[in-house]
N, C-alpha and C positions, 0 to 999 in steps of 0.2 A: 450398127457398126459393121462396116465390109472390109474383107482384109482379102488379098489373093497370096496363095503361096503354091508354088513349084513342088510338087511331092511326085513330079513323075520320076526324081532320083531317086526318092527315098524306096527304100525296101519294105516289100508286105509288116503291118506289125499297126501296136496301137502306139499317136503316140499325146501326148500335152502338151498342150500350147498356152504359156503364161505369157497374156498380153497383158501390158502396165501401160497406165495412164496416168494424169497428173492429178487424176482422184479417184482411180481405181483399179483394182485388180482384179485377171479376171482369166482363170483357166479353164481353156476348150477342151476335148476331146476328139481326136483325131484318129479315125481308123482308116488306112490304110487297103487296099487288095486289089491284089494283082493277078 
């Protein structure tokens, strides 16, 4: 599963990402550094 997201807004830091499907759930870990 590929997913693109935009975090050149976001600010240094960690962060999670709950992605929901229609038969799963499923939280990433996202770190951040700038």
């Amino acid at each position: 599963m590929k997913f693109g997201i935009d975090v050149s807004r976001w600010s240094s830091g960690m962060y999670f990402l709950r992605l929901r499907g229609d038969t799963f759930t499923k939280t990433r870990k996202v770190i951040v550094q700038k």
